[in-house]
N, CA, C and O atoms as a GROMACS GRO file, in nm:
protein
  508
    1UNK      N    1   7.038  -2.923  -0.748
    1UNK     CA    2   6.975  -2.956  -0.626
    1UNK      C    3   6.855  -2.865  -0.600
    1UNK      O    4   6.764  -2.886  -0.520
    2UNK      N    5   6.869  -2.770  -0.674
    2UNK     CA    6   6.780  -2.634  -0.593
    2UNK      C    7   6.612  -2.695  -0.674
    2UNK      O    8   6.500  -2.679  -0.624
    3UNK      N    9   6.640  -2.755  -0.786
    3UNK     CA   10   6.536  -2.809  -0.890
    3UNK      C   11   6.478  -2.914  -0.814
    3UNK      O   12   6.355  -2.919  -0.825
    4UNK      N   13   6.530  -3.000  -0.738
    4UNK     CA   14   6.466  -3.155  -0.641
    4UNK      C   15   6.370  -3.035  -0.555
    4UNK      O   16   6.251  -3.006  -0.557
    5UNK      N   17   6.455  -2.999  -0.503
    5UNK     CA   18   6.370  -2.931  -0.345
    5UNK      C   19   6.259  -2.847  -0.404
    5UNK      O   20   6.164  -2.842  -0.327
    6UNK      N   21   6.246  -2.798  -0.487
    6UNK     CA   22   6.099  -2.721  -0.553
    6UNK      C   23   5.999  -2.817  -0.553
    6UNK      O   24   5.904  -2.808  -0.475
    7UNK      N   25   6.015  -2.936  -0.657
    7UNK     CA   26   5.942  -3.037  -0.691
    7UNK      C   27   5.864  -3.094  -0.522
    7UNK      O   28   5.744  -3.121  -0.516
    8UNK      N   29   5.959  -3.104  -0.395
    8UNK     CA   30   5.926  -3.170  -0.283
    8UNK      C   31   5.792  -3.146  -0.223
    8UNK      O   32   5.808  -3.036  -0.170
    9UNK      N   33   5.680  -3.179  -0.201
    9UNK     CA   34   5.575  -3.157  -0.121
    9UNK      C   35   5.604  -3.085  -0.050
    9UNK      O   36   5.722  -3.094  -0.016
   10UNK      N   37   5.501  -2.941   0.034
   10UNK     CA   38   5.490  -2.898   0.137
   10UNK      C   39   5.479  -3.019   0.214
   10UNK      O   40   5.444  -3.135   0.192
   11UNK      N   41   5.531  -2.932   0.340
   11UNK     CA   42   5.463  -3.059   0.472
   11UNK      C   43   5.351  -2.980   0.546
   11UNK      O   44   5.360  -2.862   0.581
   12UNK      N   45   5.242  -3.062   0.567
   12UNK     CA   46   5.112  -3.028   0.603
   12UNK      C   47   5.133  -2.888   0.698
   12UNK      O   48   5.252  -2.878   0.726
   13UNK      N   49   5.033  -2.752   0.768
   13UNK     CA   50   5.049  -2.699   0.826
   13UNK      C   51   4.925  -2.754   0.913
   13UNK      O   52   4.806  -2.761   0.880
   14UNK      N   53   4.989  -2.792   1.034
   14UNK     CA   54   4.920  -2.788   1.173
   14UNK      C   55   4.825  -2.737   1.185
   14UNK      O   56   4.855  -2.625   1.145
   15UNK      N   57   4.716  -2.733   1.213
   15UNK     CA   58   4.583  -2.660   1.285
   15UNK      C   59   4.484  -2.604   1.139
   15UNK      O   60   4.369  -2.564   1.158
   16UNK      N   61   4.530  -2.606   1.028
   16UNK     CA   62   4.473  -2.540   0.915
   16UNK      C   63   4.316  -2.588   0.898
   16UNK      O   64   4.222  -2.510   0.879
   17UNK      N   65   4.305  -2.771   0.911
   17UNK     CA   66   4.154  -2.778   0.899
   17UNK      C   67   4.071  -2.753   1.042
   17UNK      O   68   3.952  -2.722   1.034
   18UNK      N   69   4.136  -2.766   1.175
   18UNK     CA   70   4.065  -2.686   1.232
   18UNK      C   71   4.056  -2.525   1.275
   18UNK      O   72   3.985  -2.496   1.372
   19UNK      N   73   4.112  -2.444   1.219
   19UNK     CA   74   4.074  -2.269   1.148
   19UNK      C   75   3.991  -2.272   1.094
   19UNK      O   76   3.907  -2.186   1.117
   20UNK      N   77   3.960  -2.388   0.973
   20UNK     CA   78   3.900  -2.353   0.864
   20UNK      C   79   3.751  -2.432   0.907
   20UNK      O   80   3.649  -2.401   0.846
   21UNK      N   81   3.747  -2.538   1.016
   21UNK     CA   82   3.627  -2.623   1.076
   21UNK      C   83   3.574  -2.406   1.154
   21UNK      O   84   3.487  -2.338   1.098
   22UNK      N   85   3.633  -2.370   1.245
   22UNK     CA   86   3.605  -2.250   1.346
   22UNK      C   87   3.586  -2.153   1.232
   22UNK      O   88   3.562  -2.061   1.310
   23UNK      N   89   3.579  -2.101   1.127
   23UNK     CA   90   3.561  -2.022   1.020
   23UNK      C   91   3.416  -2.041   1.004
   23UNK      O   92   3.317  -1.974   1.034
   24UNK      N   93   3.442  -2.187   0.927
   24UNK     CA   94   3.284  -2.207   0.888
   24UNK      C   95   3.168  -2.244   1.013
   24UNK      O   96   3.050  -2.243   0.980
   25UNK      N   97   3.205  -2.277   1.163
   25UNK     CA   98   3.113  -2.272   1.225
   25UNK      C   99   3.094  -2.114   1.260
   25UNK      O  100   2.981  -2.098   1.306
   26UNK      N  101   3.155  -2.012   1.255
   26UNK     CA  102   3.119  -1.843   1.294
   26UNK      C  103   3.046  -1.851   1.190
   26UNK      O  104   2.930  -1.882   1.221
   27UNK      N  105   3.064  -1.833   1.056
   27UNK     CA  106   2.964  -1.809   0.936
   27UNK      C  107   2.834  -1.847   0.996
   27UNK      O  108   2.739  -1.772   1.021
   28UNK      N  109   2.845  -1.973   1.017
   28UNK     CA  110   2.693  -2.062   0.996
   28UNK      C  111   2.605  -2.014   1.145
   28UNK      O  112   2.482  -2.028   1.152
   29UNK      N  113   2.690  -1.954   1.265
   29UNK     CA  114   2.657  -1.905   1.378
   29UNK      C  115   2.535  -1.807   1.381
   29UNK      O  116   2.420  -1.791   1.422
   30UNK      N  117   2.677  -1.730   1.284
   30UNK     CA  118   2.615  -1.549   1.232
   30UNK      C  119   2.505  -1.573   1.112
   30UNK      O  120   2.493  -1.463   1.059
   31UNK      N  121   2.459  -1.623   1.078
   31UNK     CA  122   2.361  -1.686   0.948
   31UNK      C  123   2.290  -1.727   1.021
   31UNK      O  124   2.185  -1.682   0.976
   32UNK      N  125   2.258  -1.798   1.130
   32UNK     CA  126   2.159  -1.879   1.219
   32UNK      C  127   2.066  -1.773   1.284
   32UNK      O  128   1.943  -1.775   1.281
   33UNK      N  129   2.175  -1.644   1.368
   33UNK     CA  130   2.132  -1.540   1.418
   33UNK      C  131   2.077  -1.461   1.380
   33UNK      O  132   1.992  -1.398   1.444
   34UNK      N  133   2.125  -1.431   1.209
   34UNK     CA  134   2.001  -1.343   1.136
   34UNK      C  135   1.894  -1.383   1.136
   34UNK      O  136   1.794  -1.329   1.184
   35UNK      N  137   1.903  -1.499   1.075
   35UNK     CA  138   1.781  -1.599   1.043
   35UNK      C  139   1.680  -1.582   1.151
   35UNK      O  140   1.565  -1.546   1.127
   36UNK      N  141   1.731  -1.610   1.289
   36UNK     CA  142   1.690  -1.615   1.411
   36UNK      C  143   1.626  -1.463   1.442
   36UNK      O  144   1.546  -1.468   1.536
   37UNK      N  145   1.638  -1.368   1.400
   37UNK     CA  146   1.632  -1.245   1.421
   37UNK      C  147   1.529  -1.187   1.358
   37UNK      O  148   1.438  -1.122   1.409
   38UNK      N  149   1.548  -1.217   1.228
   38UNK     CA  150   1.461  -1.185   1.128
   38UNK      C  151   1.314  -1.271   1.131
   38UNK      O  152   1.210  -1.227   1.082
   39UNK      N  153   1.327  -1.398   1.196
   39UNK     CA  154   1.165  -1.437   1.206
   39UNK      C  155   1.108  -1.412   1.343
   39UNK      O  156   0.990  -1.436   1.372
   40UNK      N  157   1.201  -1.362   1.428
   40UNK     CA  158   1.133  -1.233   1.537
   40UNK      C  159   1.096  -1.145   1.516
   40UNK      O  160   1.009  -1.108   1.595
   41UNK      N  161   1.125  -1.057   1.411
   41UNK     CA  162   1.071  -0.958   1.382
   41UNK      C  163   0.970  -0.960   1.283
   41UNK      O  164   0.881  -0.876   1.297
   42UNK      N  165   0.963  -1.023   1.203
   42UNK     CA  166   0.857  -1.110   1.113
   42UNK      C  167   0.761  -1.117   1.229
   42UNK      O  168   0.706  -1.010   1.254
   43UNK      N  169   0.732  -1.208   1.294
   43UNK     CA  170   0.615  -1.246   1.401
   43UNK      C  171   0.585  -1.085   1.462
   43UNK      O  172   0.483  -1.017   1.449
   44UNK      N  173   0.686  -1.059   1.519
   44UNK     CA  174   0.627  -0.884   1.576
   44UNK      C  175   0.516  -0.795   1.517
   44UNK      O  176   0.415  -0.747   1.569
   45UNK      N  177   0.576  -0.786   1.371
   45UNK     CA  178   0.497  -0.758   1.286
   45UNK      C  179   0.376  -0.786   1.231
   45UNK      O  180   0.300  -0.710   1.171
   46UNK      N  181   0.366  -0.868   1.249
   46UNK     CA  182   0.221  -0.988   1.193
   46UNK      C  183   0.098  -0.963   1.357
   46UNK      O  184  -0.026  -0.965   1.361
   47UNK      N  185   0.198  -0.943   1.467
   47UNK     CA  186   0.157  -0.951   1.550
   47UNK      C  187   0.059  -0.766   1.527
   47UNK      O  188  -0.062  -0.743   1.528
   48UNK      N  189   0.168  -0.680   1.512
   48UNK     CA  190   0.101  -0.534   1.528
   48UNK      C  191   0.011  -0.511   1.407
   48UNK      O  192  -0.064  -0.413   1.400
   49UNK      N  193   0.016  -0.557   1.359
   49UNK     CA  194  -0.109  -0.582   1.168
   49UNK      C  195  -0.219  -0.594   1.206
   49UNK      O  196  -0.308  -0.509   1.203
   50UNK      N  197  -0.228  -0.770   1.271
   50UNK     CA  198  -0.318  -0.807   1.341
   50UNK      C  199  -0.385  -0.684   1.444
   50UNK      O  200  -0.496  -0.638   1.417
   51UNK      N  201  -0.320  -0.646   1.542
   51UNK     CA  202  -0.378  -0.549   1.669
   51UNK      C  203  -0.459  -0.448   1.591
   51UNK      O  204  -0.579  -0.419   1.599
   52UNK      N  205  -0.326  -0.385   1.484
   52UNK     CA  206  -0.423  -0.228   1.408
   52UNK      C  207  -0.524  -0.279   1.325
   52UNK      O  208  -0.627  -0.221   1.357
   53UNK      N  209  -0.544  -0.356   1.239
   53UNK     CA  210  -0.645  -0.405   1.180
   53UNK      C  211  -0.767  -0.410   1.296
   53UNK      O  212  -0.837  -0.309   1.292
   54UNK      N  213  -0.800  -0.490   1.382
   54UNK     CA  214  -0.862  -0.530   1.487
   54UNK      C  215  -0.924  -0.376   1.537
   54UNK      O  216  -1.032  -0.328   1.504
   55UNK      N  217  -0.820  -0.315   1.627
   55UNK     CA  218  -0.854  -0.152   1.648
   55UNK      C  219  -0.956  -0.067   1.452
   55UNK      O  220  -1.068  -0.021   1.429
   56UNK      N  221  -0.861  -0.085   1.388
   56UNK     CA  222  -0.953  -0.023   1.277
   56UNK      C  223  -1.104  -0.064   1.259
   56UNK      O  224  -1.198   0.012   1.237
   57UNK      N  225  -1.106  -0.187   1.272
   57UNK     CA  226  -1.251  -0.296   1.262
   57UNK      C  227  -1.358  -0.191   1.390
   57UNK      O  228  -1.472  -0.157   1.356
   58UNK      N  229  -1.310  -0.157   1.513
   58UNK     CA  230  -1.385  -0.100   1.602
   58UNK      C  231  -1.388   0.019   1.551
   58UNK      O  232  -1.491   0.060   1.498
   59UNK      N  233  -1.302   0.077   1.557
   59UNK     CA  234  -1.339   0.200   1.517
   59UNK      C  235  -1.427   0.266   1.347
   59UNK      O  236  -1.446   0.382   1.309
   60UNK      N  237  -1.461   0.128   1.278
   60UNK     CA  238  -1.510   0.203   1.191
   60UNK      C  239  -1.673   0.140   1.213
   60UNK      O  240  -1.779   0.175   1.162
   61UNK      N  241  -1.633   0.001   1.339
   61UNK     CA  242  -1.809  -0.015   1.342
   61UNK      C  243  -1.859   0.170   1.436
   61UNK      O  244  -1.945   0.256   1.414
   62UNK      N  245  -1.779   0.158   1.509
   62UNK     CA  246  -1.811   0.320   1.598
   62UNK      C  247  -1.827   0.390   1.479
   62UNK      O  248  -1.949   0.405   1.483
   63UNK      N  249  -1.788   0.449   1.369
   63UNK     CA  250  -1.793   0.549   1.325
   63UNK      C  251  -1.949   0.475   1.218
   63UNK      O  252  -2.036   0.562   1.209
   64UNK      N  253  -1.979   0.379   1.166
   64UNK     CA  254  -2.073   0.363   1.103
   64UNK      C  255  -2.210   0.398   1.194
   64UNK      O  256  -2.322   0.412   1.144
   65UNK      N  257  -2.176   0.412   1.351
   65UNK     CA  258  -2.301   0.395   1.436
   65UNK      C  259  -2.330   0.542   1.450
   65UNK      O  260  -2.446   0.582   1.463
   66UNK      N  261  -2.215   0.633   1.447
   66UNK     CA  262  -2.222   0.796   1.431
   66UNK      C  263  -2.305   0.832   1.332
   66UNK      O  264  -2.407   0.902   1.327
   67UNK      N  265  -2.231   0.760   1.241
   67UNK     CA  266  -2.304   0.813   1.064
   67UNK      C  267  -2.473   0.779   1.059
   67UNK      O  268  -2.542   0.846   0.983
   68UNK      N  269  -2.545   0.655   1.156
   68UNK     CA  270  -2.704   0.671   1.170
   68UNK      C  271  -2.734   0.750   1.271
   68UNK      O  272  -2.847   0.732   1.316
   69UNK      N  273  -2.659   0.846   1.330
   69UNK     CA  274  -2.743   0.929   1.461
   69UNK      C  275  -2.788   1.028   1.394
   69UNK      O  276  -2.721   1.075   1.302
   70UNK      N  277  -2.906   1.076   1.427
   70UNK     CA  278  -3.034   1.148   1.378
   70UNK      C  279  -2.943   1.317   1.389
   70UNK      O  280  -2.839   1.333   1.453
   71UNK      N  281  -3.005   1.407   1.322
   71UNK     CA  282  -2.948   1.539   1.360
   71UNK      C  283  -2.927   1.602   1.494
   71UNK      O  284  -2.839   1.688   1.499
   72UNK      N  285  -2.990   1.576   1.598
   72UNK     CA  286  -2.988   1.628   1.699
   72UNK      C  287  -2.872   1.551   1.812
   72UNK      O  288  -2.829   1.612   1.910
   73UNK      N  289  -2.835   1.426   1.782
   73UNK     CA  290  -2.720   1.358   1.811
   73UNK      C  291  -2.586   1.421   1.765
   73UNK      O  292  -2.479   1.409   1.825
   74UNK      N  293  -2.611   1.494   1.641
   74UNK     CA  294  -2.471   1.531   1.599
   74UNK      C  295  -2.446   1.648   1.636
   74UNK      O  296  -2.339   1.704   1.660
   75UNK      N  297  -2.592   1.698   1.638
   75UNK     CA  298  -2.560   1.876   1.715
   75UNK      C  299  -2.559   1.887   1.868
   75UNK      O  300  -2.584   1.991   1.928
   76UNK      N  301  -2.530   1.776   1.923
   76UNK     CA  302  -2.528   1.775   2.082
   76UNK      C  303  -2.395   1.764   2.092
   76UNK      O  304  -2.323   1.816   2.177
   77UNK      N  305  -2.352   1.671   1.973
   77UNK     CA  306  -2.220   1.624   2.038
   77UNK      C  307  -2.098   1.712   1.937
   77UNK      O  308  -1.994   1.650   1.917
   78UNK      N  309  -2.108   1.826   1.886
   78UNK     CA  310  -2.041   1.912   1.812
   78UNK      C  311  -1.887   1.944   1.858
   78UNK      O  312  -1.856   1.929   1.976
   79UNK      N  313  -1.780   1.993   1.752
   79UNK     CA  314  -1.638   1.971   1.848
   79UNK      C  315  -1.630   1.834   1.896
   79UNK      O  316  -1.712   1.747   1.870
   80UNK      N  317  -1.478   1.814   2.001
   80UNK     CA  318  -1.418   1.733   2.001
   80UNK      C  319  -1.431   1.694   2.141
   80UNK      O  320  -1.424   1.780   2.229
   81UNK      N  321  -1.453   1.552   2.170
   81UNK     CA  322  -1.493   1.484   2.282
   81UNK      C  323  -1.421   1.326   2.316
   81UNK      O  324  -1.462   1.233   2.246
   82UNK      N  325  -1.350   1.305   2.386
   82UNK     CA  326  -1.333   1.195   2.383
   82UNK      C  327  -1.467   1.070   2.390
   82UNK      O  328  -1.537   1.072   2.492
   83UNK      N  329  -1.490   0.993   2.308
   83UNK     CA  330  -1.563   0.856   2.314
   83UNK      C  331  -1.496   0.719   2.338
   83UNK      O  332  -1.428   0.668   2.250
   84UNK      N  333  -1.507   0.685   2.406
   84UNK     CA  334  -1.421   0.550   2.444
   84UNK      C  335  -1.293   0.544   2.456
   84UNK      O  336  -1.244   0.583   2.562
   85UNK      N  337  -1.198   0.488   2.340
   85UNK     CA  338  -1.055   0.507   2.347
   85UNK      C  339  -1.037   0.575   2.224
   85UNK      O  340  -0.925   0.552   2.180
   86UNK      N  341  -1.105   0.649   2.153
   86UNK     CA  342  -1.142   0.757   2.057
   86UNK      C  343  -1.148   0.875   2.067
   86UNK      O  344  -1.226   0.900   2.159
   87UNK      N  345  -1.095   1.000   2.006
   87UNK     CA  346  -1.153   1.150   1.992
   87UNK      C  347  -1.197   1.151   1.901
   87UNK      O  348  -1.149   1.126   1.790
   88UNK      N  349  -1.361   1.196   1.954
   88UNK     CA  350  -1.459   1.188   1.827
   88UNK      C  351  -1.471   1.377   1.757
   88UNK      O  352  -1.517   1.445   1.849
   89UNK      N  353  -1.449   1.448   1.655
   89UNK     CA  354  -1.420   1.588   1.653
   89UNK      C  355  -1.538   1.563   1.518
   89UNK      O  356  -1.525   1.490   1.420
   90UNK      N  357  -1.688   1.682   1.566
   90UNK     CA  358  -1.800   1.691   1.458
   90UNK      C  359  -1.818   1.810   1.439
   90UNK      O  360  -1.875   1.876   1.526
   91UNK      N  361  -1.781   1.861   1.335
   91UNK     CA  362  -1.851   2.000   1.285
   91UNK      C  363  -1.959   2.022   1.176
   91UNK      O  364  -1.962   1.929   1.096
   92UNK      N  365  -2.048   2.119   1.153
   92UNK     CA  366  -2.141   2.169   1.107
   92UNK      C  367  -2.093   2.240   1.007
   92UNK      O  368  -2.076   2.360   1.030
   93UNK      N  369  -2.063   2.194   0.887
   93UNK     CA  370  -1.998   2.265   0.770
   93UNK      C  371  -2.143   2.336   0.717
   93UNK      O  372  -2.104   2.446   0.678
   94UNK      N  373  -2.262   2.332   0.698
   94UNK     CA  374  -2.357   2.361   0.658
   94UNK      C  375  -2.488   2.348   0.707
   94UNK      O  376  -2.462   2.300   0.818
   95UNK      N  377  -2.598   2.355   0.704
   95UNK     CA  378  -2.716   2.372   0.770
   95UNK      C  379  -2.696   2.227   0.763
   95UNK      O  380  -2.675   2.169   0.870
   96UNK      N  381  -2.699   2.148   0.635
   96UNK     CA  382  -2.703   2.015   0.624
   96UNK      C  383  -2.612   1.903   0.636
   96UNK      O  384  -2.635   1.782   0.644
   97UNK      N  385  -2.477   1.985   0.635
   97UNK     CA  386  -2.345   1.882   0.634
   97UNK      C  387  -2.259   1.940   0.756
   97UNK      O  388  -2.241   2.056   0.795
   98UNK      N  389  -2.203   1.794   0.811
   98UNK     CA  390  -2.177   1.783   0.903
   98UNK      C  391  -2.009   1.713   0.874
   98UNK      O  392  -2.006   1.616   0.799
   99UNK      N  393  -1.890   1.756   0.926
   99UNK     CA  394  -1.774   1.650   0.915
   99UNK      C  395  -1.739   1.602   1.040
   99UNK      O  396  -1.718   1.683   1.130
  100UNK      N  397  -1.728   1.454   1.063
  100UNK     CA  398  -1.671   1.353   1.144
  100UNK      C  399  -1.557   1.296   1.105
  100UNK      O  400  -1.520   1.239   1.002
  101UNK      N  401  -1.480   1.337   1.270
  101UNK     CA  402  -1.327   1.276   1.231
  101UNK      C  403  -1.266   1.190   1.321
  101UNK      O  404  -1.229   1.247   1.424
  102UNK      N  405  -1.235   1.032   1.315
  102UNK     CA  406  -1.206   1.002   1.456
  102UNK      C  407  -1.087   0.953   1.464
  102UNK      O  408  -1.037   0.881   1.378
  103UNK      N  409  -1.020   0.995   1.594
  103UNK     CA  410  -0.866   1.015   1.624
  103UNK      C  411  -0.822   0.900   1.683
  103UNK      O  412  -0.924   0.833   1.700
  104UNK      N  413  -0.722   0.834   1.727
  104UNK     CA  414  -0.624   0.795   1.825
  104UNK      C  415  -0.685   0.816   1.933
  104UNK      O  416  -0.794   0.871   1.944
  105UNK      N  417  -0.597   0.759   2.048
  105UNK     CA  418  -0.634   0.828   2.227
  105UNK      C  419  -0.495   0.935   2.206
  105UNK      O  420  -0.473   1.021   2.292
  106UNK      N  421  -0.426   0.924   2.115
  106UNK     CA  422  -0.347   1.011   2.158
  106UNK      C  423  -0.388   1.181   2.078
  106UNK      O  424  -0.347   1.294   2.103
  107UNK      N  425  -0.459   1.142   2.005
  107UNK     CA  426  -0.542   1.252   1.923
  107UNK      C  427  -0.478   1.296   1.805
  107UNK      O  428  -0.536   1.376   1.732
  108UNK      N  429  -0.324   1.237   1.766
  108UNK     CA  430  -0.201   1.238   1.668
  108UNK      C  431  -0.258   1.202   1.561
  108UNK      O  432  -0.250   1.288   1.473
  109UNK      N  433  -0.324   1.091   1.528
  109UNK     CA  434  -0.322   0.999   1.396
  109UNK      C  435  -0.465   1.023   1.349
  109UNK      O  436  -0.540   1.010   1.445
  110UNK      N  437  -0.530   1.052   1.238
  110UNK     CA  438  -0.664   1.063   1.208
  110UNK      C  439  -0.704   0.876   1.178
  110UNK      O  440  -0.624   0.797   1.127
  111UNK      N  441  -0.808   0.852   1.215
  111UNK     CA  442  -0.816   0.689   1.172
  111UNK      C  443  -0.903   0.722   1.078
  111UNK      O  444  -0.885   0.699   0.959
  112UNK      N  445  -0.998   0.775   1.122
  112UNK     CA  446  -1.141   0.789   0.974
  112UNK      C  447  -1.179   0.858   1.017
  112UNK      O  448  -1.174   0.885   1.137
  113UNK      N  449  -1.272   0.953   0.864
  113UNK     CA  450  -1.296   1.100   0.833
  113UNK      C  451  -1.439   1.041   0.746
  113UNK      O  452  -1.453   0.932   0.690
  114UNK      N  453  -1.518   1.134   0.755
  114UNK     CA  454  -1.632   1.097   0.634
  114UNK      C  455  -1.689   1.254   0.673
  114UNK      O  456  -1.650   1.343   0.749
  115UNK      N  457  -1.834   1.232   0.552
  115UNK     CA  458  -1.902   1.352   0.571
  115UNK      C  459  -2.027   1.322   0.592
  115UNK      O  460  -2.061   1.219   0.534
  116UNK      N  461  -2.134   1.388   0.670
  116UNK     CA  462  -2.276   1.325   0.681
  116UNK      C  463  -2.356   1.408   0.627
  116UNK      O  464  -2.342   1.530   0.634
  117UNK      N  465  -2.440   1.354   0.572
  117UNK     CA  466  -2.547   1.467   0.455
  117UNK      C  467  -2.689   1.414   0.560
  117UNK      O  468  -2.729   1.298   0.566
  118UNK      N  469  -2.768   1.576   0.662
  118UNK     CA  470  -2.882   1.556   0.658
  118UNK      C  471  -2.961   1.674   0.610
  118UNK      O  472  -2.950   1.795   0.628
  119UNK      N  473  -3.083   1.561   0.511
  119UNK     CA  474  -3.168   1.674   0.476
  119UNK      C  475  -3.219   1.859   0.522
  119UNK      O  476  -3.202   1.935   0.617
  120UNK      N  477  -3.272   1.863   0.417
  120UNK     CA  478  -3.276   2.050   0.512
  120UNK      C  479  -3.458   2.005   0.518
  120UNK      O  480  -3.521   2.098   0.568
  121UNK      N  481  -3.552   1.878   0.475
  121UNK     CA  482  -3.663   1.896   0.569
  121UNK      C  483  -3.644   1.914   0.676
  121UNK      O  484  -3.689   2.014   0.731
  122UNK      N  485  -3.554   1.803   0.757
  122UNK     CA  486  -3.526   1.757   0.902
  122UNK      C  487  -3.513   1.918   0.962
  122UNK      O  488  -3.569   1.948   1.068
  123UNK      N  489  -3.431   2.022   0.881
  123UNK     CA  490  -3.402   2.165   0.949
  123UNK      C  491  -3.535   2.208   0.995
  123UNK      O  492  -3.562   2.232   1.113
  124UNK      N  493  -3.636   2.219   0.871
  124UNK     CA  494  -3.744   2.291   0.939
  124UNK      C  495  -3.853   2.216   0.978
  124UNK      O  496  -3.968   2.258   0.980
  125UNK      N  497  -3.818   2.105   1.010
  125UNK     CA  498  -3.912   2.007   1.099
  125UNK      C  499  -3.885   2.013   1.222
  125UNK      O  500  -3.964   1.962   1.301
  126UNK      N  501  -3.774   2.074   1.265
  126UNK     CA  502  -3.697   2.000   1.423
  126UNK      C  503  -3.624   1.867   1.437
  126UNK      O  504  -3.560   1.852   1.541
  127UNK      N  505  -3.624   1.798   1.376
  127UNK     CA  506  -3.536   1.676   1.336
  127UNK      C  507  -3.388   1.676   1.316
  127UNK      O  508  -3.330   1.572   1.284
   0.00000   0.00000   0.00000
C-alpha cells in the first residue's frame, strides 16, 4: 500500500500562483524604480554638463579679452579682484610676463590659468 500512495499526485497548494503572480510583480516594481531613478539622475547630469560647459564658454571668452589688454591694464589691475562672478588674480612674474588666473565666485576651483608675454619695447616706451 505504502507503494500506491507515493505514486498519488500532490494535491494542488492554495495561493502558490498567486505568491508567485506578488513575487514577480515586487521584482518588476523594484526594476521599474531603478530604471526610474537612474534616468533622473542621467538628466541631472546632462543638465550640470550643460550649465559648466556654458559657465566655462564665459569665462574663457573673459579670459581671452584679459589676454588683449595692453600693459597698463594688467598693471592696474595686479593681485586679486573680483570681476563679475569671477576672481580675476594677475601677477608680474617679470618685467615682461605676467600670470592670469581665473577662479570660481567661491575662489576654491581654478577655471583657467595662462601666461601673457609683453614685449620689453612696450617697457621702455611707456606702453
Amino acid at each position: 500500500m505504502s507503494s500506491v500512495t507515493a505514486c498519488l499526485p500532490m494535491p494542488p497548494r492554495r495561493g502558490a500562483a498567486l505568491l508567485e503572480a506578488l513575487v514577480a510583480l515586487t521584482i518588476l516594481a523594484t526594476a521599474a524604480a531603478s530604471i526610474v531613478a537612474f534616468a533622473n539622475e542621467s538628466t541631472r547630469s546632462v543638465r550640470r554638463a550643460r550649465e559648466t560647459e556654458k559657465q566655462m564658454r564665459r569665462a574663457n571668452a573673459f579670459m581671452a579679452a584679459v589676454a588683449l589688454w595692453p600693459r597698463e591694464d594688467l598693471d592696474r589691475h595686479l593681485g586679486q579682484r573680483q570681476e563679475g562672478p569671477w576672481y580675476l588674480h594677475i601677477d608680474r612674474l617679470t618685467p615682461t610676463l605676467y600670470s592670469v588666473v581665473l577662479t570660481d565666485s567661491t575662489n576654491a576651483r581654478e577655471l583657467l590659468r595662462t601666461a601673457i608675454y609683453r614685449r620689453e619695447d612696450d617697457v621702455r616706451q611707456g606702453r
